[in-house]
C-alpha positions in Angstrom: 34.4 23.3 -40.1 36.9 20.9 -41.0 37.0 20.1 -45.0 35.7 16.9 -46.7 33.1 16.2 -43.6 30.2 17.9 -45.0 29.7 17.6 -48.5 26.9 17.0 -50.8 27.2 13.6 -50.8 26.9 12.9 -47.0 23.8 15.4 -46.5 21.4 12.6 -47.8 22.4 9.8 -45.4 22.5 12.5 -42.4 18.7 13.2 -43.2 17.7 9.2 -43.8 19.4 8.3 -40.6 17.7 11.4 -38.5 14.3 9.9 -39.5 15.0 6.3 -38.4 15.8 7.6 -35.1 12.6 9.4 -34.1 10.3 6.2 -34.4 13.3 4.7 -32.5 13.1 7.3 -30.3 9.5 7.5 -30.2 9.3 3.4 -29.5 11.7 4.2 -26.1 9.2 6.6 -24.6 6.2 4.5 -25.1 8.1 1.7 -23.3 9.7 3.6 -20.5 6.2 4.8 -20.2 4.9 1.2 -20.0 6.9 -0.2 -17.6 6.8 2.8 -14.8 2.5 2.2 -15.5 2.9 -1.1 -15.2 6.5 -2.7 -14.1 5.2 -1.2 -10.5 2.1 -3.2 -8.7 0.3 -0.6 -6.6 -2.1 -1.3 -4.0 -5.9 -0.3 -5.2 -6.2 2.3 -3.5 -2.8 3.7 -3.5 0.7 2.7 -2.4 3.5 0.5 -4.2 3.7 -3.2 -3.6 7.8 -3.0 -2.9 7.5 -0.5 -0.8 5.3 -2.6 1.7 8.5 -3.5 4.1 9.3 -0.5 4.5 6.6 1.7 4.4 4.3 -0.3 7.4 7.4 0.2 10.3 6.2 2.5 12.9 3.1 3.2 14.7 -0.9 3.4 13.8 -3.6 4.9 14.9 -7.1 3.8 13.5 -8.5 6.9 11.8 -11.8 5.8 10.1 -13.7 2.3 10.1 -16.2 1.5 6.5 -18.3 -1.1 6.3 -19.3 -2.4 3.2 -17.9 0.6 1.5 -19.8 3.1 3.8 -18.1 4.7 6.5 -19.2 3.8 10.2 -16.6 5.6 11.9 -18.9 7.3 14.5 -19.8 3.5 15.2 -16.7 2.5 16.5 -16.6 1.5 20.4 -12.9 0.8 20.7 -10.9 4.3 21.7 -7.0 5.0 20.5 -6.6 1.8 18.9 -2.5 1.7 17.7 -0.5 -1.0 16.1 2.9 -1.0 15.9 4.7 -3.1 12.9 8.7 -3.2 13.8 11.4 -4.8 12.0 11.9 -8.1 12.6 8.3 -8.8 12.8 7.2 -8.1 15.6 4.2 -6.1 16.0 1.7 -5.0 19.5 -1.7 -3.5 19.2 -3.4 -1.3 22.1 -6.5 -0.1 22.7 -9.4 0.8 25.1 -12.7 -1.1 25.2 -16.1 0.4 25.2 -16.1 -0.5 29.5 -13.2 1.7 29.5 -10.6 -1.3 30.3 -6.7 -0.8 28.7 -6.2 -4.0 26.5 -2.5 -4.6 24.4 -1.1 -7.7 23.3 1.8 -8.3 21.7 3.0 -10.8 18.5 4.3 -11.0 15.1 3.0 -10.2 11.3 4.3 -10.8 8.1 3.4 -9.6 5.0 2.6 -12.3 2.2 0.6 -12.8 -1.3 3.2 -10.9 -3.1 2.5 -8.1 -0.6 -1.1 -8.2 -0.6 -1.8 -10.1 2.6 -1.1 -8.5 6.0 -0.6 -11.7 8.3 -1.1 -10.7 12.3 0.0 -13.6 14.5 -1.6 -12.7 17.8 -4.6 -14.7 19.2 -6.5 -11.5 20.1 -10.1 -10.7 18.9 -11.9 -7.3 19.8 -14.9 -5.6 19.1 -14.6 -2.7 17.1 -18.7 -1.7 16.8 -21.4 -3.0 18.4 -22.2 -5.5 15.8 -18.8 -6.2 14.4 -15.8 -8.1 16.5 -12.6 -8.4 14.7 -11.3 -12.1 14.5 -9.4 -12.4 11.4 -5.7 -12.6 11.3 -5.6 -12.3 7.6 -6.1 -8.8 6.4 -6.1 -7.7 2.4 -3.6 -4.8 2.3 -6.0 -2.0 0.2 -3.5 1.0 0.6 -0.1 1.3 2.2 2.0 4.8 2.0 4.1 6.4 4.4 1.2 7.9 6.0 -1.5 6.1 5.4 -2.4 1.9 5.9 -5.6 0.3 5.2 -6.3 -3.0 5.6 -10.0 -5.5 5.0 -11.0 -8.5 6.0 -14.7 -10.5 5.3 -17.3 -12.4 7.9 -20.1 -13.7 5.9 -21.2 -11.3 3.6 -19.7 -7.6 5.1 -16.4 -6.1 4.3 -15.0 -4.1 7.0 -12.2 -1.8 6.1 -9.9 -0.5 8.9 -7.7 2.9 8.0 -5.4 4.0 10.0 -2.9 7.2 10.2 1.1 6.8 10.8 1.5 8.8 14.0 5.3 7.8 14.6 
């Protein structure tokens, strides 16, 4: 060790300035901490906000259908119902009614409400169960990942909850 850098003199300041820095350090960790839990908007039921854009191009296939928080999946009448978000915005939907008929239909969506809202532009309603037909164009984003996209929407006083699976 070189001579005249440690002396008995300088071991008192070393010691006061190694405490000061753990609170520092301390108070860095508790706000990294913060803004990952909260500097990121999720979705409620999984999924980040900025990821929306990116995370809804490709092709779904509706998995499961709830109704007012209950699942009613076996209820479903429509058969391999897929939507397809692209870039650009343009987005198609296909499926098979209960008579066995091939409907698709093709349009646009965007997603708005600080990436909340999932807005489908075509005019095409469709039953999805024998008691519910799906009219609304404005659907609450409830969970978007990679894999998974759910979306809600309200008439009168029933939630309906579509959840679909990424299959390309």
């Amino acid at each position: 060790m070189l001579a005249g850098l440690r002396t008995k003199a300088n071991k008192p300041k070393i010691l006061l300035l190694c405490r000061n820095l753990k609170p520092m350090r301390n108070s860095l960790l508790i706000l990294a901490a913060a803004f990952l839990l909260f500097g990121c908007k999720k979705y409620p039921n999984g999924g980040f906000r900025k990821m929306a854009k990116n995370n809804i191009y490709g092709t779904w296939k509706l998995t499961e259908y709830y109704l007012n928080g209950f699942e009613y999946s076996d209820t479903v009448i429509v058969v391999n119902l897929r939507e397809t978000f692209n870039e650009g915005g343009t987005f198609s939907r296909s499926y098979i009614d209960a008579a066995g008929t091939y409907h698709a239909c093709d349009g646009g969506y965007d997603i708005a409400a600080e990436r909340t809202i999932l807005k489908i532009f075509p005019d095409s309603t469709y039953q999805i169960t024998p008691s519910a037909t799906v009219m609304s164009t404005n659907f609450y984003i409830n969970r978007l990942t990679k894999k998974d996209l759910w979306y809600s929407f309200q008439t009168g006083k029933s939630l309906h909850q579509l959840r679909f699976t990424k299959i390309k």
